[in-house]
C-alpha positions in Angstrom: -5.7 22.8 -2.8 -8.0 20.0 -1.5 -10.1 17.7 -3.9 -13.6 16.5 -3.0 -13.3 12.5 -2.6 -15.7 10.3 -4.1 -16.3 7.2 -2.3 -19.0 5.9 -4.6 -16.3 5.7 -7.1 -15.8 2.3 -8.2 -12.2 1.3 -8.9 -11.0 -1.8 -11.1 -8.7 -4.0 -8.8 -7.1 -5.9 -11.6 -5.9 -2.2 -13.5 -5.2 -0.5 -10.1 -2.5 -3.4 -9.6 -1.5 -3.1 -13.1 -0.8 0.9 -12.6 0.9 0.0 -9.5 3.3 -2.5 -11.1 4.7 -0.3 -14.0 4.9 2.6 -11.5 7.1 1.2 -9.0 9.1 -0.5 -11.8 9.7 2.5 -14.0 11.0 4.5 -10.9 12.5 1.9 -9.6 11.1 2.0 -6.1 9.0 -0.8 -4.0 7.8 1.8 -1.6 6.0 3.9 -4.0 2.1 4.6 -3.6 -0.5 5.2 -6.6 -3.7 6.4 -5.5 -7.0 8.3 -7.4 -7.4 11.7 -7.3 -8.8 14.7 -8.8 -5.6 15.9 -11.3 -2.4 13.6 -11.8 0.7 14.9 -10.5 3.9 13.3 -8.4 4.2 14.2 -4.5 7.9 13.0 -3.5 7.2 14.0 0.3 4.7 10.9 0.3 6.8 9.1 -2.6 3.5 8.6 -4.5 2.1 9.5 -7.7 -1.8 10.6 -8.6 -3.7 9.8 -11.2 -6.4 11.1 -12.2 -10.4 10.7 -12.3 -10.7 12.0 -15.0 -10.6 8.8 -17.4 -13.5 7.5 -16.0 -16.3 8.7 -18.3 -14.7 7.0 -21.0 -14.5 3.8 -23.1 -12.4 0.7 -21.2 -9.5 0.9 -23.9 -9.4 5.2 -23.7 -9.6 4.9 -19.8 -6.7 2.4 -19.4 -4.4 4.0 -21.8 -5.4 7.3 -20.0 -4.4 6.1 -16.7 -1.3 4.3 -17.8 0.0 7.7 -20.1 -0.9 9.4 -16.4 1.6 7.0 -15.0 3.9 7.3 -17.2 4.0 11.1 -17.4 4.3 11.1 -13.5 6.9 9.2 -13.3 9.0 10.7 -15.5 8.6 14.2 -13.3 10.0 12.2 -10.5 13.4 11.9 -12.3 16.5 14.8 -13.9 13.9 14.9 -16.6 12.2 17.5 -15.2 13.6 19.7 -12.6 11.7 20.6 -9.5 14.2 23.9 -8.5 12.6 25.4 -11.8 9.2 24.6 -10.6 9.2 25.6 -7.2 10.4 29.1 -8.8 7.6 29.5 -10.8 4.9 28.6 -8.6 6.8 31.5 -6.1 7.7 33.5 -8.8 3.4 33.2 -10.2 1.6 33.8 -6.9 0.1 37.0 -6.8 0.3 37.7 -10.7 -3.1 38.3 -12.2 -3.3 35.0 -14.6 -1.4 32.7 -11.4 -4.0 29.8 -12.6 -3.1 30.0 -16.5 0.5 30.1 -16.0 0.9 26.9 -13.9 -1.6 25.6 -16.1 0.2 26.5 -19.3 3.6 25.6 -17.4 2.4 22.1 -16.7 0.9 21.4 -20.5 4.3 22.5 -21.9 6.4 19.8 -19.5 4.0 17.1 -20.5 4.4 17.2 -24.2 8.0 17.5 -23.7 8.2 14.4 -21.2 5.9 12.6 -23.5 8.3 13.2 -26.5 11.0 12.0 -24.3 9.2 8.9 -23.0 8.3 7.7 -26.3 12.3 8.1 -27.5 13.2 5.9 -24.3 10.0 3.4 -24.6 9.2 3.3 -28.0 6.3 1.0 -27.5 4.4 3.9 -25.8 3.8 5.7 -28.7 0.4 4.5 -29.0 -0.8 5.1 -25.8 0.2 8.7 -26.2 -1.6 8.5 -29.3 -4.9 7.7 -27.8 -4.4 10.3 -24.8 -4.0 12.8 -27.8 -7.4 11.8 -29.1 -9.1 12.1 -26.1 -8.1 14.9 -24.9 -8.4 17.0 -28.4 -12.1 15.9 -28.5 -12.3 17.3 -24.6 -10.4 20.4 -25.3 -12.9 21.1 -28.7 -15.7 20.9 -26.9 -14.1 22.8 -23.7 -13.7 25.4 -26.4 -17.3 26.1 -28.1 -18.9 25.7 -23.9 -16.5 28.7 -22.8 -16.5 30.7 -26.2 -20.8 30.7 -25.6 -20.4 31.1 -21.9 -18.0 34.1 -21.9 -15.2 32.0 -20.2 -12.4 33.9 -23.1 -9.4 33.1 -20.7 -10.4 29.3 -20.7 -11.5 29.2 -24.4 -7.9 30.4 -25.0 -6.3 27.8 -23.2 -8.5 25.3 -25.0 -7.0 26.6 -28.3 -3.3 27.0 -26.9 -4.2 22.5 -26.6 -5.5 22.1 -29.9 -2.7 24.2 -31.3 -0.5 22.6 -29.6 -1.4 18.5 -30.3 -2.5 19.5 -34.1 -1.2 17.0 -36.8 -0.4 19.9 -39.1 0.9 23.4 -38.6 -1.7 24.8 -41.0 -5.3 24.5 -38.7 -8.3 26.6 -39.0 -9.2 28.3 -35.3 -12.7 29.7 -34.5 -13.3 33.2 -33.4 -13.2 33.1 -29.4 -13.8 37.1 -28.7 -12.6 40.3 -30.8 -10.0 41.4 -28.4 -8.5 38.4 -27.9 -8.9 36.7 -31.7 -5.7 39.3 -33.0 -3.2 38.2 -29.9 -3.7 34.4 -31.2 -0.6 34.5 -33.8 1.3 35.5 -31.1 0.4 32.6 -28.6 0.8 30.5 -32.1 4.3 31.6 -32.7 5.8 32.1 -29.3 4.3 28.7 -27.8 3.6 26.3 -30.4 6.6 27.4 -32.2 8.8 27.4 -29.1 7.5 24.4 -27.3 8.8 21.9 -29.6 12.5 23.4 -29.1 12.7 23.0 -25.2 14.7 20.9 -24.2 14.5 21.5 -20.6 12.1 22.6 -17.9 13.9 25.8 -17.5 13.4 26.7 -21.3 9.8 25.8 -20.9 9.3 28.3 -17.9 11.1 31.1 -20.0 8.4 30.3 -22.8 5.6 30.6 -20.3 6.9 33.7 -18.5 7.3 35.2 -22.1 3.3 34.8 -23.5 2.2 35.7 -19.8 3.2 39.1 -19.4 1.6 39.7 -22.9 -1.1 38.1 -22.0 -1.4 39.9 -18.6 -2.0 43.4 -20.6 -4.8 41.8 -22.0 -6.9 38.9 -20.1 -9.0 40.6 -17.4 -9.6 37.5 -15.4 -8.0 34.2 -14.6 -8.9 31.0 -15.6 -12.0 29.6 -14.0 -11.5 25.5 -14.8 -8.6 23.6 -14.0 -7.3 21.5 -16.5 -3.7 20.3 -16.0 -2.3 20.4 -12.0 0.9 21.2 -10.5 0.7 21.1 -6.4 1.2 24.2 -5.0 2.5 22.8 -1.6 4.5 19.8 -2.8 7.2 21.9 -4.6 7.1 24.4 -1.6 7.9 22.6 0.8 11.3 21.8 -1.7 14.5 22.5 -0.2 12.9 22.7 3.3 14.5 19.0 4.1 16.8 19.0 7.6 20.1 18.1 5.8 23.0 17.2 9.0 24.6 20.5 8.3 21.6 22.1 9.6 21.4 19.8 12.8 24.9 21.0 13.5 25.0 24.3 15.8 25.6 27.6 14.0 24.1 30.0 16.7 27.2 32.2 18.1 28.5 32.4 21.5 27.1 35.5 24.0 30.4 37.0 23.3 33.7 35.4 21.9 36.3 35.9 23.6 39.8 34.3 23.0 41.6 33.0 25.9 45.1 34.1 26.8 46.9 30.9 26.2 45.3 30.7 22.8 46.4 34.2 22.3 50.3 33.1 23.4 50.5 30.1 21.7 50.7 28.3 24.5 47.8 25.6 23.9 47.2 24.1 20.6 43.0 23.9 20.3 40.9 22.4 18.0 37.7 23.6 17.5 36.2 20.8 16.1 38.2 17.8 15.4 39.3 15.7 18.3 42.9 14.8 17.7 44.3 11.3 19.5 48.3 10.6 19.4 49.8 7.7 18.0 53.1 6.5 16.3 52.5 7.5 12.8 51.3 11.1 14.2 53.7 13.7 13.1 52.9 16.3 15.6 52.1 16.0 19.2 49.3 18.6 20.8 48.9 19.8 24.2 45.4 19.4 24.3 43.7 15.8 25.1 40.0 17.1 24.8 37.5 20.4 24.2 34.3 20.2 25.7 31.6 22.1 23.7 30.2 25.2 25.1 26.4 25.9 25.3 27.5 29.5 26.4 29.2 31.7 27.5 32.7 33.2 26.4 34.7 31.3 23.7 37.1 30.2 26.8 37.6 27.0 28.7 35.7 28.0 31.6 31.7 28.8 31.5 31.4 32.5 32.4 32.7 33.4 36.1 32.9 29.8 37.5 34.3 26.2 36.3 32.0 23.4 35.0 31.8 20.5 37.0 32.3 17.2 36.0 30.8 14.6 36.2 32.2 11.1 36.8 30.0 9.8 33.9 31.1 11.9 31.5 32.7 10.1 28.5 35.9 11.9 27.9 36.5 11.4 31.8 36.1 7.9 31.6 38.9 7.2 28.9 41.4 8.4 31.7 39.6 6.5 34.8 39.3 3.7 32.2 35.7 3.3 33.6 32.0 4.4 34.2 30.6 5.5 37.4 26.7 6.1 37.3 25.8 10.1 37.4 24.4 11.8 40.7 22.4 13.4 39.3 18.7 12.8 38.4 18.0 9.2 35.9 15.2 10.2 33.9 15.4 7.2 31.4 12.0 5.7 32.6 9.8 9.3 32.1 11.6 9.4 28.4 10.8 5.4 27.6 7.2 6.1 29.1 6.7 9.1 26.8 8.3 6.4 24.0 5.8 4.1 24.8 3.0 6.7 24.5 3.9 8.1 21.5 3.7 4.6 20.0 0.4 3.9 21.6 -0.9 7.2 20.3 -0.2 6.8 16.7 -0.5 2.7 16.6 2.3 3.0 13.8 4.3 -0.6 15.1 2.1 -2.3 12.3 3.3 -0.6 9.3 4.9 -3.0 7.1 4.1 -6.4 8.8 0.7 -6.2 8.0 0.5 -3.1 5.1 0.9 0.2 5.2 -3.0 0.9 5.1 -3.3 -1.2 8.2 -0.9 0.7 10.0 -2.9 2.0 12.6 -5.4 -1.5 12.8 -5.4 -2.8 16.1 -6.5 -6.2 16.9 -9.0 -6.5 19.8 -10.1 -10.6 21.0 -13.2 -10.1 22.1 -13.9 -12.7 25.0 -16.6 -15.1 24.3 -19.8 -15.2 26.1 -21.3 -18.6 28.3 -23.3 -20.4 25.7 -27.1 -20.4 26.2 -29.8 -22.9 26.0 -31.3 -21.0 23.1 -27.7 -21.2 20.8 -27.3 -25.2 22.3 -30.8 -26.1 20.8 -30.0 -24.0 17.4 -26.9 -25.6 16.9 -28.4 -29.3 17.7 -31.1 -28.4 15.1 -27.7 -27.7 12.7 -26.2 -30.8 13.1 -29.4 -32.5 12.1 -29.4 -31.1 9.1 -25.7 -31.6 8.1 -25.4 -35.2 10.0 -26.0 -36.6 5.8 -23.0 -34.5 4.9 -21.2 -35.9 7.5 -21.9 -39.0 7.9 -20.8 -39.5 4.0 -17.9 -37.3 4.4 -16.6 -39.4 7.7 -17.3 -42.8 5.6 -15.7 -41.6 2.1 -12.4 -40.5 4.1 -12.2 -43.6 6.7 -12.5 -45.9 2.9 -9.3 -43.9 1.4 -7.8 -44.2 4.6 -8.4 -48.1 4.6 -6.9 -48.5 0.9 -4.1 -46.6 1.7 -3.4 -49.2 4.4 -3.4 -52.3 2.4 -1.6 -50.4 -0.9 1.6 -51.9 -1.2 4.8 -50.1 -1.4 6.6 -50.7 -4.1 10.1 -49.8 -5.7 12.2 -51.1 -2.8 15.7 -52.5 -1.7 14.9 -55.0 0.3 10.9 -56.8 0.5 9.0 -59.0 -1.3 10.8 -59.8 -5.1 7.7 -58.5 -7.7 7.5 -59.6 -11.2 8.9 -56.2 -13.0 12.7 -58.1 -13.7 13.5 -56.7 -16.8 15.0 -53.4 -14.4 17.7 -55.5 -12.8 19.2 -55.3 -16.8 18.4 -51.8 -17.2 18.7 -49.8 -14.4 21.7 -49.0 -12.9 20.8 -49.3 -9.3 17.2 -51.6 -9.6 14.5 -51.8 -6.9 12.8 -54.7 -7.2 11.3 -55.2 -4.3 7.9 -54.4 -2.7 6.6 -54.7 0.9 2.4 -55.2 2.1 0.7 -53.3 5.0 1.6 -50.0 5.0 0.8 -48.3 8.0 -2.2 -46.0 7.7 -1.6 -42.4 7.0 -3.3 -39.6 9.0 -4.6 -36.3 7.5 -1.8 -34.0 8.2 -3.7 -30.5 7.5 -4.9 -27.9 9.6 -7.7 -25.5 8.6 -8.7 -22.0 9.6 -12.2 -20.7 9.1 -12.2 -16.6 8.8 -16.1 -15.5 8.8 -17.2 -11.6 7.9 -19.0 -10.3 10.8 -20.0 -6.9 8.4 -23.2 -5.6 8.8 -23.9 -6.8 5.6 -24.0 -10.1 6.8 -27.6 -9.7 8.4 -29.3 -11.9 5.8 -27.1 -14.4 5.4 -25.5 -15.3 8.9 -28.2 -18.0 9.8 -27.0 -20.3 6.4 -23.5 -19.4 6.7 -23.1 -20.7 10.3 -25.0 -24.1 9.2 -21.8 -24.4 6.4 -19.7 -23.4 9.4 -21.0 -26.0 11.4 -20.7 -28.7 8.8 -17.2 -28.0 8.6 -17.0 -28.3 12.5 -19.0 -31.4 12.6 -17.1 -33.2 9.2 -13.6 -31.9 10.2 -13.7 -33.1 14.0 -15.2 -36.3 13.2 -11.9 -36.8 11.4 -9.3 -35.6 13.6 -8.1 -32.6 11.9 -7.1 -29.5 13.7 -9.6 -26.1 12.8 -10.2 -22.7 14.3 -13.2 -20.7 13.6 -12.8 -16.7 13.7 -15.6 -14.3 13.0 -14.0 -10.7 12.0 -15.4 -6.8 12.3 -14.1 -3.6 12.6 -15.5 -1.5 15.0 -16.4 1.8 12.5 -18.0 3.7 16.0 -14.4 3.8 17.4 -12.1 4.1 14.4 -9.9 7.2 14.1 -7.6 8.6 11.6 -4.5 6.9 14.2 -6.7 4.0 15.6 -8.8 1.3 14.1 -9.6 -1.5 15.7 -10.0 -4.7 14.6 -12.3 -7.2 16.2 -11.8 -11.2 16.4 -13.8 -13.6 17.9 -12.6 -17.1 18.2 -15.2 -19.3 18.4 -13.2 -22.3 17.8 -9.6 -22.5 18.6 -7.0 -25.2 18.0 -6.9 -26.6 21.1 -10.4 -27.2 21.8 -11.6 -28.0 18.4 -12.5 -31.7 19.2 -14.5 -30.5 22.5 -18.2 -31.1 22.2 -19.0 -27.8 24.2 -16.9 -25.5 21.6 -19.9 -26.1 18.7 -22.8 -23.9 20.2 -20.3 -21.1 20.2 -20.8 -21.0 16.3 -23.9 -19.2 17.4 -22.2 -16.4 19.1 -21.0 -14.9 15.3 -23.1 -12.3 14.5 -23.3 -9.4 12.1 -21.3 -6.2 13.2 -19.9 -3.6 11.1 -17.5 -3.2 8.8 -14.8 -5.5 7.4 -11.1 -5.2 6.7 -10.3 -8.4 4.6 -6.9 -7.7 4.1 -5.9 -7.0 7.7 -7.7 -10.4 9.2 -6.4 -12.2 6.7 -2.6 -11.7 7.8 -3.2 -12.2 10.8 -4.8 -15.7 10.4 -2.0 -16.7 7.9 0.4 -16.0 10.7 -1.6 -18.1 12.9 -1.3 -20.8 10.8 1.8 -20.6 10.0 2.8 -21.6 13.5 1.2 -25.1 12.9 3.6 -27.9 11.9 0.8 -29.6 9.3 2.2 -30.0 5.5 -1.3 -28.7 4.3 -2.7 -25.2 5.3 -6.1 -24.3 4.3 -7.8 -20.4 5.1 -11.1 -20.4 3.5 -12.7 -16.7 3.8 -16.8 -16.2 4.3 -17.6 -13.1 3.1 -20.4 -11.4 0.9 -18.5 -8.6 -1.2 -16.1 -6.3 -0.8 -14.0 -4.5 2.3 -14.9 -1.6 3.7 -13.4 0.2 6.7 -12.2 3.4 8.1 -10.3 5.0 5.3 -10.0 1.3 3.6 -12.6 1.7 0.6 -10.1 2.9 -2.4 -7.5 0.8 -1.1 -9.1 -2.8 0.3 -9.2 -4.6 -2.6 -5.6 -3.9 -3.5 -4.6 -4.7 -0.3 -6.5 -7.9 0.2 -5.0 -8.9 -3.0 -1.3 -8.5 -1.5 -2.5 -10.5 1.8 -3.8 -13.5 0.1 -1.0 -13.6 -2.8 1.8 -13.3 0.2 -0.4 -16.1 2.2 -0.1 -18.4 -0.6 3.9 -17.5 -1.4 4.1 -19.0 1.9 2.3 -21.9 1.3 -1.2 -21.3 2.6 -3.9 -22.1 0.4 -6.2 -19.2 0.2 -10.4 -19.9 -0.6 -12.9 -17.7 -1.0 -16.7 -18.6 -0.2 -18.8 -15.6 -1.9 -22.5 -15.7 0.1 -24.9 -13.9 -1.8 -28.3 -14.0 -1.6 -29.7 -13.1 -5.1 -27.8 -13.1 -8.4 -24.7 -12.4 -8.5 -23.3 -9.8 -10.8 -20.6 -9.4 -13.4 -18.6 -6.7 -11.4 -18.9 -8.5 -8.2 -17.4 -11.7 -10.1 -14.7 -9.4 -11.3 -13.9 -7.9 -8.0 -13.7 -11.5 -6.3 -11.6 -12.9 -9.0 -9.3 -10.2 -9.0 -9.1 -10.4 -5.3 -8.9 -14.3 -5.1 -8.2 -15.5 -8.8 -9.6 -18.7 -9.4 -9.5 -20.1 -6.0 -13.0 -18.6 -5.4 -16.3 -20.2 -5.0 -19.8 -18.1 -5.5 -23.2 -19.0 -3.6 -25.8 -17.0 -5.6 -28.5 -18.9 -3.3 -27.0 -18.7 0.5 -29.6 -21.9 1.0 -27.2 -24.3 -1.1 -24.4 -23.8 1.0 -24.0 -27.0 2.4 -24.6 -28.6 -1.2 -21.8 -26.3 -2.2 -19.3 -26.7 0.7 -19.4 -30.5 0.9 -17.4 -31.5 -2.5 -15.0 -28.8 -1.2 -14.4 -30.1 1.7 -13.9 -33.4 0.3 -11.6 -32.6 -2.1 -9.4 -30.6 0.3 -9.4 -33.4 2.5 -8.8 -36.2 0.2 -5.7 -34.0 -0.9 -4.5 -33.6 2.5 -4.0 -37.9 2.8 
């Protein structure tokens, strides 16, 4: 069964990480995946778990308790709590049956309570959680129950009451009338489930209590159920026991006939089928036989039907006896298999997983070649430096100062120097400095900085004011001597494929030519694109820079909201997340510039905080830009000295 995706979805960043956390530390594996879907269940073909949609309609509190009772329900399925043989033979032994819907239904509602039960009693601290999943879903299931009693849905109204039976407080409830042939099997359902449920102690018990109320129930329901409530996949347990274990790699077909040869049949030759003996001292018995080649077909004989094989020279039993290798006459077709190799690899683009995330797999980077610059972008760029030549002016002076104090600040705590006026250490220190020498030579800035600019579509209104900041961080940074690049970033959304997405980068601004009066104009050349796949751009940059010998490493990311690629909308914000917290493990400092162009709003704050943290800085009005990006560049540089 397929579910119906909803991109316009909205998911929480912060709580999607959160989910993902406990997940991968309750079953105990880094590899695991959480996504949304429609139903929760565990997939261990894909090693990820689903959660479901279905939380979303309520309050924050009910919705994250919701998802992490999902989680934790999951979870536990993936482990000897509950036993996938037993599933897999009810969803075989249920297809084709009248109620197939109900009874997987029913099946899974039985293995939650008892995993929950058994969740709380190994996590006691759950309980509460549980507590508030009861809640909800008792106030769902009552008013599931009075919409399919009116509508005529009896089937569905009696799974709703099967629920409410089954999470009631007290054994002793009041039940409404749901139809007049189906209101005197209800004391049944009451005793054999409710009364039952709380006794399994496995998943095969709970499939004998399911089996048990279906075939009554079959007599007596005319139609299946029409909603689904609970999930169990149909093609994930399935596909169970269908795994290639080595046994089955190893060939079972027989031989066209099998016939015995006469040595064999005299004694005469001592054969081993499968084993392939080798003498040595400690071996107690010697064999006649040194080697068995394996027959493709044929009799079960040492010869291949009429004839004798022919060796080969190459052939590695040979060569223990010639006590070398000679190459093979026959054909070498190890270039047609390594082209096919290298085709696969280009087909499915699948070299990235793991070095850049598993959602960028199949991202490709493209460098697109820069254009010659044009009078038009010259003239636009000179009209840029007019405006920021304040900023930098300031900026150039402010740093040259700091550089100048540092060069005249004495150094003190010394062995050998000039003798200060601090004596009293000579009595109390064990090994004094007392010493201080003038004129320390100037330090220089030792940072390098890397400018990663959104080329989205999204961009349109706001490109014009974020090239002027780009530009005063040109202008500023080059009029100090420090090292920058400058990359605008897209992915091309016309070409992307399920296998292929490529990623566009265009430098406009490289390391090696940042000082060059010609490389500024080419700040013009960023325009908007299409989409954006933070995440991916931002790995790469970090491993740009982390090929630079400076101390300080500074990535500052323009962009105006979220990612969004080619099958990167649930995912991007997770992922961009995990790119900048392993950038700044390694020592990159990570900044986001947020360019808006109207107010910004409390989600988007959220998003770009739980993206980013604090190390974020928001431009409601794209015109302050400069006003904004000057302290920040001051501070970062006065850091850097």
């Amino acid at each position: 069964m397929s579910f119906i995706k909803f991109n316009e979805d909205k998911v929480d960043s912060f709580l999607f990480m959160e989910l993902s956390d406990v997940a991968r530390t309750l079953t105990k594996s880094k590899q695991l995946e959480v996504e949304y879907g429609y139903k929760s269940y565990y997939d261990p073909h894909e090693n990820k778990i689903i959660i479901s949609r279905f939380w979303d309609d309520y309050s924050q509190l009910e919705k994250r308790f919701g998802l992490f009772s999902d989680v934790f329900l999951t979870t536990l399925s993936s482990t000897d709590y509950f036993d996938k043989a037993i599933a897999k033979a009810l969803i075989e032994k249920s297809d084709g049956r009248p109620l197939v819907s109900f009874t997987r239904q029913l099946f899974v509602l039985l293995e939650n309570l008892r995993l929950e039960d058994i969740f709380i009693k190994i996590r006691p601290g759950a309980k509460k959680v549980f507590a508030i999943r009861r809640q909800v879903l008792r106030r769902y299931f009552t008013s599931q129950l009075n919409v399919n009693s009116t509508r005529g849905v009896y089937t569905d109204a009696l799974f709703n009451l099967i629920y409410l039976l089954l999470s009631a407080e007290s054994p002793f409830i009041d039940y409404p009338s749901i139809h007049a042939d189906i209101d005197p099997v209800i004391p049944f359902v009451q005793t054999e489930v409710v009364t039952k449920a709380f006794d399994a102690k496995s998943t095969k018990e709970t499939a004998k209590i399911t089996f048990s109320v279906i075939e009554v129930l079959e007599e007596l329901l005319l139609e299946d159920m029409l909603n689904l409530y609970f999930y169990i996949s149909e093609n994930v347990y399935k596909k169970l026991g269908d795994e290639l274990i080595f046994d089955d790699l190893k060939r079972r077909n027989g031989l066209k006939n099998n016939d015995v040869s006469d040595k064999e049949k005299e004694g005469d030759e001592d054969v081993h089928s499968e084993k392939l003996p080798t003498w040595h001292q400690e071996t107690e018995d010697t064999t006649k036989s040194f080697l068995k080649f394996d027959l493709e077909q044929g009799t079960q004989t040492d010869l291949i039907g009429e004839g004798v094989r022919e060796g080969e020279s190459g052939d590695q039993a040979l060569a223990v006896v010639q006590g070398k290798s000679k190459k093979s006459r026959h054909n070498d077709f190890s270039e047609a298999e390594a082209a096919e190799t290298h085709e696969q690899e280009t087909i499915t683009g699948d070299v990235n997983e793991g070095k850049y995330g598993k959602v960028n797999k199949f991202a490709v980077p493209i460098h697109v070649q820069l254009k010659t610059t044009t009078t038009e972008e010259k003239e636009q760029y000179d009209d840029f430096k007019k405006v920021i030549m304040p900023y930098q002016k300031k900026l150039k002076q402010m740093i040259q100062k700091t550089l100048e104090h540092k060069k005249i600040l004495p150094r003190e705590d010394l062995h050998i120097g000039r003798l200060n006026k601090k004596l009293i250490r000579y009595f109390t220190d064990d090994n004094s400095r007392l010493f201080y020498k003038k004129n320390q030579l100037s330090p220089e800035i030792d940072a390098v900085f890397s400018l990663l600019v959104d080329c989205s579509a999204s961009m349109y209104d706001k490109m014009d004011q974020t090239k002027l900041g780009i530009t005063l961080f040109h202008e500023a940074l080059s009029g100090v001597g420090v090292p920058h690049n400058i990359v605008g970033f897209w992915e091309d959304s016309s070409d992307a494929t399920e296998v292929r997405q490529p990623n566009c980068f265009k430098t406009v601004v490289n390391f090696g030519n940042y000082q060059d009066l010609k490389s500024g104009p080419k700040i013009m050349q960023l325009q908007p694109e299409e989409d954006n796949r933070d995440g991916f751009a931002i790995r790469l940059m970090c491993e740009r820079l982390l090929q630079r010998h400076e101390k300080q490493k500074f990535l500052l990311v323009f962009s105006d909201g979220e990612p969004a690629a080619f099958d990167y909308v649930e995912n991007g914000i997770i992922d961009t997340h995990e790119a900048v917290v392993a950038g700044r493990k390694k020592g990159i400092e990570i900044i986001n510039v947020f360019l808006a162009n109207s107010e910004i709003t409390e989600n988007q704050q959220k998003t770009i905080k739980n993206i980013y943290g604090k190390y974020s800085i928001l431009v409601p009005v794209i015109d302050d830009l400069p006003d904004i990006l000057f302290p920040l560049l001051r501070k970062l540089l006065l850091r850097s000295i």
